[in-house]
C-alpha distance (Angstrom), angle and dihedral (degrees) to the residues before:
residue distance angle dihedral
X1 . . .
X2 3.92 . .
X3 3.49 121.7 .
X4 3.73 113.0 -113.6
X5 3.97 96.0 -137.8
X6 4.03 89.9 61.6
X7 3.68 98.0 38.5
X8 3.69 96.4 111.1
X9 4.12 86.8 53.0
X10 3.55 91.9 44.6
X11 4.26 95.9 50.9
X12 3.74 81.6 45.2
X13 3.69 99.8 63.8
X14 3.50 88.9 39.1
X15 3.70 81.1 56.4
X16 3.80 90.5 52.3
X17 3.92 93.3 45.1
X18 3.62 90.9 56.2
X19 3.85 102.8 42.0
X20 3.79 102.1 83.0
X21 3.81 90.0 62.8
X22 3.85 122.3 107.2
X23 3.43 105.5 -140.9
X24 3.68 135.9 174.2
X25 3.70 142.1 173.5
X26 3.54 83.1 -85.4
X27 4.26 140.1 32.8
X28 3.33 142.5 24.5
X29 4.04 104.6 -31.4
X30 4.20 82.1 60.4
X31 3.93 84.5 51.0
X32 3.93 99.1 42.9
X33 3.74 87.6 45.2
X34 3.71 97.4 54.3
X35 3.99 88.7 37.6
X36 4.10 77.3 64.4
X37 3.97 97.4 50.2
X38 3.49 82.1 41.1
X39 3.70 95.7 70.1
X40 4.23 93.4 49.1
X41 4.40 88.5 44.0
X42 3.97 101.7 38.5
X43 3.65 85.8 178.0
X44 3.57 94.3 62.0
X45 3.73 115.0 127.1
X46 4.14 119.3 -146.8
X47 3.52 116.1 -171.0
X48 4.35 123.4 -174.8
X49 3.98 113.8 -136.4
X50 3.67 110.2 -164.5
X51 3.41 128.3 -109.3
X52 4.42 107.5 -95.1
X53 3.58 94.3 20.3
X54 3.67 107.3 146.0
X55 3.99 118.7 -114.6
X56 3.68 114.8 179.8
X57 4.39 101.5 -60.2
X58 3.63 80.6 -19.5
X59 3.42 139.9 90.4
X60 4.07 135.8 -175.3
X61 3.84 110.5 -94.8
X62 3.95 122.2 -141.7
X63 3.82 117.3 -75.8
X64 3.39 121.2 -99.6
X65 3.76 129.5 -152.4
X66 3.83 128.7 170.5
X67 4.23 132.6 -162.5
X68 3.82 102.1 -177.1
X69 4.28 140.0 -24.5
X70 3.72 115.8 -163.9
X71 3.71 135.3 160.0
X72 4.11 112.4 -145.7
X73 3.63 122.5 -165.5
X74 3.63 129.6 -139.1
X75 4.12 92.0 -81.7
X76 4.21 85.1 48.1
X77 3.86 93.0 -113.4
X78 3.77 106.8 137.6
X79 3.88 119.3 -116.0
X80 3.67 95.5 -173.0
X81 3.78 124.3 20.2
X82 3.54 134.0 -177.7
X83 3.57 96.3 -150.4
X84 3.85 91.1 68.5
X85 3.49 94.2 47.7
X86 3.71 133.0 10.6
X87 3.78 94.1 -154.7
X88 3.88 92.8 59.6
X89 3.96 82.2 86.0
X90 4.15 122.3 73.5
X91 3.71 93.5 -118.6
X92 3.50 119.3 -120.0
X93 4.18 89.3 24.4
X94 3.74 119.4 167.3
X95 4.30 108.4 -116.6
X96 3.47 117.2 -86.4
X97 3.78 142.9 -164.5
X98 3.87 119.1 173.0
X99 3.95 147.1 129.8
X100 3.86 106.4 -141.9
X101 3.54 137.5 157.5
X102 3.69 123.9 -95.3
X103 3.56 97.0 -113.2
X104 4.15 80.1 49.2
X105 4.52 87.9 47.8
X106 3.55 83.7 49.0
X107 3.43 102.2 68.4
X108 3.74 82.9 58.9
X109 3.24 94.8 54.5
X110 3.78 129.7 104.8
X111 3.93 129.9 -177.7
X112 3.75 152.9 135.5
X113 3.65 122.4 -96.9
X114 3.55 97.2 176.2
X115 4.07 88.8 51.5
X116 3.78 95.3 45.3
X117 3.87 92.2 -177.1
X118 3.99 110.0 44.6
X119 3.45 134.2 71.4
X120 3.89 124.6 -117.3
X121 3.79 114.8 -119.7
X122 4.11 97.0 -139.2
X123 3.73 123.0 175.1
X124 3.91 133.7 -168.5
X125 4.14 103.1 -169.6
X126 3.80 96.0 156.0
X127 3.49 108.2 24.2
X128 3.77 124.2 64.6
X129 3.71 110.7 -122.0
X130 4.02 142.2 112.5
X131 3.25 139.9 -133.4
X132 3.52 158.7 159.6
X133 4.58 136.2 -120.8
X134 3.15 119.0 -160.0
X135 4.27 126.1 153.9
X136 3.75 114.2 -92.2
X137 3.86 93.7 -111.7
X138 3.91 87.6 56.8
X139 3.71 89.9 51.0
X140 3.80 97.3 45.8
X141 3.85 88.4 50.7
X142 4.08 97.4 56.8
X143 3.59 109.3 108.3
X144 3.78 126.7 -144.9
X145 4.35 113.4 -86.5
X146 3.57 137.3 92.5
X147 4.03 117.8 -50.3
X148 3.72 126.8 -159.6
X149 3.85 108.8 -138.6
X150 3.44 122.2 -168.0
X151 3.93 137.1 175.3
X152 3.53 116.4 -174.4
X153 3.81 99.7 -161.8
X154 3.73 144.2 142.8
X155 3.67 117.9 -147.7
X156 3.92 116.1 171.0
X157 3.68 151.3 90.1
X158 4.17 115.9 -14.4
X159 3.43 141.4 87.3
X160 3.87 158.0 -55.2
X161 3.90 114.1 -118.7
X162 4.14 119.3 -150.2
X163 4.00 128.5 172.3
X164 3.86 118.7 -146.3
X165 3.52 138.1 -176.8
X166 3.72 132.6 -174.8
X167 3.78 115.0 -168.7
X168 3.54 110.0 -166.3
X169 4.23 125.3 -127.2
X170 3.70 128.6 172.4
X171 3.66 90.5 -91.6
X172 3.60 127.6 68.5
X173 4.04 97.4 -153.4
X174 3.67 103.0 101.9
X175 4.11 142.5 -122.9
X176 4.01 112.5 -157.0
X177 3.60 122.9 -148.2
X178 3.97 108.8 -174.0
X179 3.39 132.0 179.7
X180 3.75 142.9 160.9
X181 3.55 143.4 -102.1
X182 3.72 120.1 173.0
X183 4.20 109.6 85.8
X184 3.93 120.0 103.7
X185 4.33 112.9 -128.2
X186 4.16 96.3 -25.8
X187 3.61 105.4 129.9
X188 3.89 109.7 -173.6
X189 3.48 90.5 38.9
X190 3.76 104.1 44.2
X191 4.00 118.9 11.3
X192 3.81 94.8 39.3
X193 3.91 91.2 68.9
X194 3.88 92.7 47.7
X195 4.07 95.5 43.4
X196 3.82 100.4 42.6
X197 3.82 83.9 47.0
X198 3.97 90.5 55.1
X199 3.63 95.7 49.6
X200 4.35 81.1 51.5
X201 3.59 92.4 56.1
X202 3.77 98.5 39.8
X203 3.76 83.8 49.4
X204 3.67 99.2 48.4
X205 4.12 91.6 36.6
X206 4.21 85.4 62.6
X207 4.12 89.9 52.7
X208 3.71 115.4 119.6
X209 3.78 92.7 -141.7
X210 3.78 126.8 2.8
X211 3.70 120.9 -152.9
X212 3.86 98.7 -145.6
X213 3.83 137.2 16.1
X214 3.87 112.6 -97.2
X215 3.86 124.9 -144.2
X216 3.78 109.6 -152.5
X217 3.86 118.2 -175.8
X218 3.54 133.3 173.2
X219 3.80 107.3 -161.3
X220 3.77 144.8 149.7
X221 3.41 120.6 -90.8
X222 3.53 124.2 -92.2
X223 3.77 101.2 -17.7
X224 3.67 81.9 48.7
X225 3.65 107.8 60.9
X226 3.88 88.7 34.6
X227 3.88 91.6 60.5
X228 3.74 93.9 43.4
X229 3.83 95.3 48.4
X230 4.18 83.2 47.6
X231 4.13 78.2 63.1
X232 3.48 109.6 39.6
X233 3.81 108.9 13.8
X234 3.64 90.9 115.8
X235 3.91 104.9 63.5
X236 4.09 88.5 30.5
X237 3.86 93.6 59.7
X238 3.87 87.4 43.7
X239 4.44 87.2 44.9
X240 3.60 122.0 27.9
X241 3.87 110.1 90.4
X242 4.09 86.0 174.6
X243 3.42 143.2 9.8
X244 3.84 144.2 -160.5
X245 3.80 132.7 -154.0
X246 3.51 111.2 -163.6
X247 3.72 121.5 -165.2
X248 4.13 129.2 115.8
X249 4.28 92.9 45.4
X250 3.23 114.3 131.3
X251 4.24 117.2 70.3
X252 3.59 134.3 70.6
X253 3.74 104.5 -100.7
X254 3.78 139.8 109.6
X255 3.65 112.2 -48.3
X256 3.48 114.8 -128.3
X257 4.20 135.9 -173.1
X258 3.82 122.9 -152.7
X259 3.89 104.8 -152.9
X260 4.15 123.1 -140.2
X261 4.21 107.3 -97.5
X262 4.05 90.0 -83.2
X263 3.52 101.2 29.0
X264 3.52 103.9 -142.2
X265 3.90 102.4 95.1
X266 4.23 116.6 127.1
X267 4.12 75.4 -110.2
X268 3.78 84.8 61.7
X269 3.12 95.3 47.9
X270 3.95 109.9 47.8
X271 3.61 87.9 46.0
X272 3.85 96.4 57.8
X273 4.15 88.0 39.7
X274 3.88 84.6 54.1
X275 3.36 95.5 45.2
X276 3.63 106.6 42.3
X277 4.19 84.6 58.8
X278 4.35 91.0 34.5
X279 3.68 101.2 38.7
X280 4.24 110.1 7.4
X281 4.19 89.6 178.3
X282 3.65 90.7 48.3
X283 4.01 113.8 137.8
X284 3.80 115.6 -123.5
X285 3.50 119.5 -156.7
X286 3.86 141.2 -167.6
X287 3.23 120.4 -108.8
X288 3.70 90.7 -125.7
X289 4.03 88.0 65.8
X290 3.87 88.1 59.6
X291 3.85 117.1 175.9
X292 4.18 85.5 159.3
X293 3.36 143.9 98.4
X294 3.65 139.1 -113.6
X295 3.46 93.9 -13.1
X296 3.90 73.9 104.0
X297 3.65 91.6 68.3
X298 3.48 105.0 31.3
X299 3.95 91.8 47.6
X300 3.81 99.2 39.4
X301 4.24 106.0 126.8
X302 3.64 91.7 -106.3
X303 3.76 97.4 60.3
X304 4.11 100.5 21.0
X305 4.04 100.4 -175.2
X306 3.44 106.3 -179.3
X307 3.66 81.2 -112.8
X308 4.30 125.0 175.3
X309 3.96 141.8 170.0
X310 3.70 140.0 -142.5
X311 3.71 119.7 -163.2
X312 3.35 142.3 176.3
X313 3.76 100.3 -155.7
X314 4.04 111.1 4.8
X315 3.65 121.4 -120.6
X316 3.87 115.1 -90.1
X317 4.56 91.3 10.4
X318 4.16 100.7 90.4
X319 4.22 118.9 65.6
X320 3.88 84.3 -117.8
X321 3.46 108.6 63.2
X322 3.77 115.1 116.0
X323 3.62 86.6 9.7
X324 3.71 145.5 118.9
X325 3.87 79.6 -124.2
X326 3.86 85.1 69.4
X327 4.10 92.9 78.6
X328 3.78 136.6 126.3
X329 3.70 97.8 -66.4
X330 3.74 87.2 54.6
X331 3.77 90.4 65.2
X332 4.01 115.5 58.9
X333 4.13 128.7 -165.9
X334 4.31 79.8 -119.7
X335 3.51 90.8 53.7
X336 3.57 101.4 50.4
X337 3.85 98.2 33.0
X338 4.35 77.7 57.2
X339 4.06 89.6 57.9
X340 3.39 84.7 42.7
X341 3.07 103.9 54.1
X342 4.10 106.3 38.4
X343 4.39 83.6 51.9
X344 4.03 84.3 54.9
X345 3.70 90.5 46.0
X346 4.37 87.0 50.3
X347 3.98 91.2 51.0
X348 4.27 86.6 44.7
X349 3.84 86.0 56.9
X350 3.58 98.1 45.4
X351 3.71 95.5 48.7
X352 3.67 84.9 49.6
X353 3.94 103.9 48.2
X354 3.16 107.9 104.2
X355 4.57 133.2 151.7
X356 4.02 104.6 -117.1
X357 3.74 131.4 175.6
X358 3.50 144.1 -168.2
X359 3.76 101.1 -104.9
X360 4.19 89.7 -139.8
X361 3.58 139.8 35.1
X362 3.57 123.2 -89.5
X363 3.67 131.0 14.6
X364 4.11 124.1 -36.0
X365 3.75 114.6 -104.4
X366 3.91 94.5 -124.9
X367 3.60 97.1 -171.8
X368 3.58 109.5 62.5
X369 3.77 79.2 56.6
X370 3.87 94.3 56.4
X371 3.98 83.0 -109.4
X372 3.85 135.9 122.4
X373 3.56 131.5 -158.5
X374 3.36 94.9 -144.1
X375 4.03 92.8 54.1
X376 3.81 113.4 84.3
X377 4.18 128.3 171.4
X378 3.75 105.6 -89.7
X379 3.70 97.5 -123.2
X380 3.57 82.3 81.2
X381 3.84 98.4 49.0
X382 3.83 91.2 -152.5
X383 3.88 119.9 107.8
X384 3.41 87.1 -165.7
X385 3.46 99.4 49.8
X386 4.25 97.7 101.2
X387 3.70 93.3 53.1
X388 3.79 93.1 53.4
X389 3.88 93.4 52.5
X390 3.90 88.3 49.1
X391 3.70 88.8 53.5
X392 4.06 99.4 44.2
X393 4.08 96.8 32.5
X394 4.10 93.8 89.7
X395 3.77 100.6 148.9
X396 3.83 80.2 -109.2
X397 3.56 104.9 88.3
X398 3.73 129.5 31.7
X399 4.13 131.6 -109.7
X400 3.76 88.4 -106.7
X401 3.78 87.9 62.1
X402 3.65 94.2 37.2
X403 3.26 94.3 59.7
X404 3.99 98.9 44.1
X405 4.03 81.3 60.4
X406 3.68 98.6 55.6
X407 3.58 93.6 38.1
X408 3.75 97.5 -123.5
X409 3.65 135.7 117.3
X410 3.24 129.2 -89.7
X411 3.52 100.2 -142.1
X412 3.98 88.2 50.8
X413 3.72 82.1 59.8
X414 3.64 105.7 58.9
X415 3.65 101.7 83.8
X416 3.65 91.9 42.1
X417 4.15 87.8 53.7
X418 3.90 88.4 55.0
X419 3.63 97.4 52.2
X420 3.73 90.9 52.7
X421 3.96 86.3 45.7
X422 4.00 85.3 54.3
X423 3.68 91.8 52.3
X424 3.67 98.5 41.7
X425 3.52 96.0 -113.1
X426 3.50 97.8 120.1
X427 3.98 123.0 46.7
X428 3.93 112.8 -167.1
X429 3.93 113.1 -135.3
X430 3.67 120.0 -147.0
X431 3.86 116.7 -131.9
């Protein structure tokens, strides 16, 4: 069990551990990786879908793997090798063996002249191509004469790899936790998803009692989400009361939350509850702005989970993302104990929301109870903070709500619900 005050060191050396590995939406980086998370969540279930099964207007591509990419010059020193950088290969490029020209290497060629010193993170999934990433100064220094290209790849028929892991509550109706696992050595933008949600599961796998059932997947993007909705789609839209993407976690920036399309989902509003008391000068952004993830596919208006995402620095907004910038130094033990710990705070309140009433009319008399209505617990720092729960709590509305009225946390008002439970004050009413 990991101690709670290091968990921010201990998802960072996960981090670390898993950087070096070239993965893709496909092969065996995606396999070693969830081999990895395998060995923190032993009850984490990997299943292979094969390569052309249909998903929806989808269907799995071939599996690519890779061994090595390098460019040599005439002398034979390398100018670009893999082995330095995983991202200095097009992922997912068809194998290659030619002597061309420069101005014939070029046109394989991709990099960033307005970020002179980071290599692009390029992909070619669907379309049959290869190429090469290098950092604009690189590129500007190659001098014209022959170059040896090579691409060590195999691209053909096998199969998409996803982890999953269903913790059991009393409920049935569902929370998902997704995250991805398909980018080569990008830190903020790929291993802080699949780390922070580790230290979730181990956290909620060590509860004594868990309110509702969670779904935890590890997937790759896109492709991922879309073949595992093609499998379980059914019993999720009939389940999941909220869901989580997790992906840009782990650095010290602005938080930021990426509603569902309407913005009104329980998903919606945990995350703004937990933010507004986490994060108050957090950004919140439309859906229709996007910079997320598979909030696309989990959202679309033929599945419509009530799907939401907290991030620390939004896809496609910082000069690092899908970049070589984007490495360990990017990603801090702060940052991702802060992802962590706002996500915890969202399960808290939905295992807490509950409808409650005051089981007669009018208000309580406190004091034959030994109570007061003017005496509150003092994490709340409001004496008046009983007698405005015992007005709002109606049986009509739920805590969540409650709360957002009185302009306290929910969290703060757990222990004070219980007491009133104890002296039934309070009666909960099942919906």
């Amino acid at each position: 069990m990991i101690k709670e005050k290091r968990i921010g060191y201990e998802m960072h050396k996960w981090a670390s551990d898993l950087f070096p590995i070239c993965r893709s939406i496909t092969g065996d980086g995606t396999r070693e990786t969830l081999s990895y998370i395998k060995k923190l969540l032993p009850d984490l279930k990997t299943y292979e879908v094969p390569s052309g099964t249909k998903a929806f207007d989808w269907s799995v591509p071939d599996e690519w793997n890779i061994h090595d990419t390098y460019v040599e010059d005439e002398k034979g020193h390398r100018v670009i090798d893999f082995k330095k950088n995983n991202l200095h290969v097009v992922n997912y490029s068809e194998p290659v063996d030619v002597t061309l020209s420069l101005d014939e290497l070029d046109k394989h060629l991709y990099s960033l002249p307005k970020q002179p010193d980071a290599v692009p993170y390029v992909t070619s999934y669907y379309k049959r191509r290869w190429g090469f990433c290098l950092t604009h100064k690189q590129r500007s220094s190659l001098k014209p004469q022959k170059y040896h290209a090579v691409i060590k790849s195999r691209l053909g028929s096998g199969s998409l790899t996803y982890g999953e892991l269903i913790l059991p509550g009393r409920e049935e109706k569902e929370v998902l936790i997704s995250t991805y696992i398909c980018h080569p050595s990008l830190a903020n933008n790929e291993l802080s998803g699949p780390v922070v949600a580790v230290a979730l599961a181990i956290w909620l796998s060590n509860l004594k009692e868990r309110r509702y059932t969670y779904r935890i997947v590890f997937i790759p993007e896109t492709i991922g989400s879309i073949v595992y909705l093609s499998r379980n789609l059914n019993i999720m839209k009939k389940n999941t009361v909220a869901g989580f993407v997790v992906t840009c976690v782990g650095n010290d920036r602005d938080y930021s939350f990426l509603q569902s399309p309407w913005g009104y989902t329980l998903a919606d509003r945990i995350a703004r509850h937990a933010l507004k008391h986490h994060a108050p000068n957090h950004k919140e952004c439309f859906f229709w702005e996007y910079g997320g993830s598979d909030e696309q596919q989990y959202c679309s208006p033929n599945v419509g989970l009530p799907v939401v995402s907290i991030m620390l620095s939004r896809p496609g907004t910082y000069p690092e993302y899908h970049t070589s910038l984007d490495d360990l130094s990017f990603i801090t033990p702060s940052g991702l104990e802060g992802g962590y710990e706002v996500l915890k705070k969202c399960i808290i309140l939905l295992e807490n929301n509950y409808y409650y009433r005051v089981p007669f009319p009018c208000e309580p008399h406190m004091s034959k109870r030994g109570l007061n209505l003017q005496t509150s617990l003092k994490e709340l720092k409001d004496p008046y903070a009983l007698t405005l729960l015992l007005n709002y709590l109606d049986g009509k509305h739920d805590l969540l709500e409650v709360c957002y009225n009185i302009g306290h946390s929910l969290i703060d008002c757990v222990t004070l619900i219980r007491k009133l439970l104890e002296e039934k004050l309070l009666v909960k009413e099942e919906k």
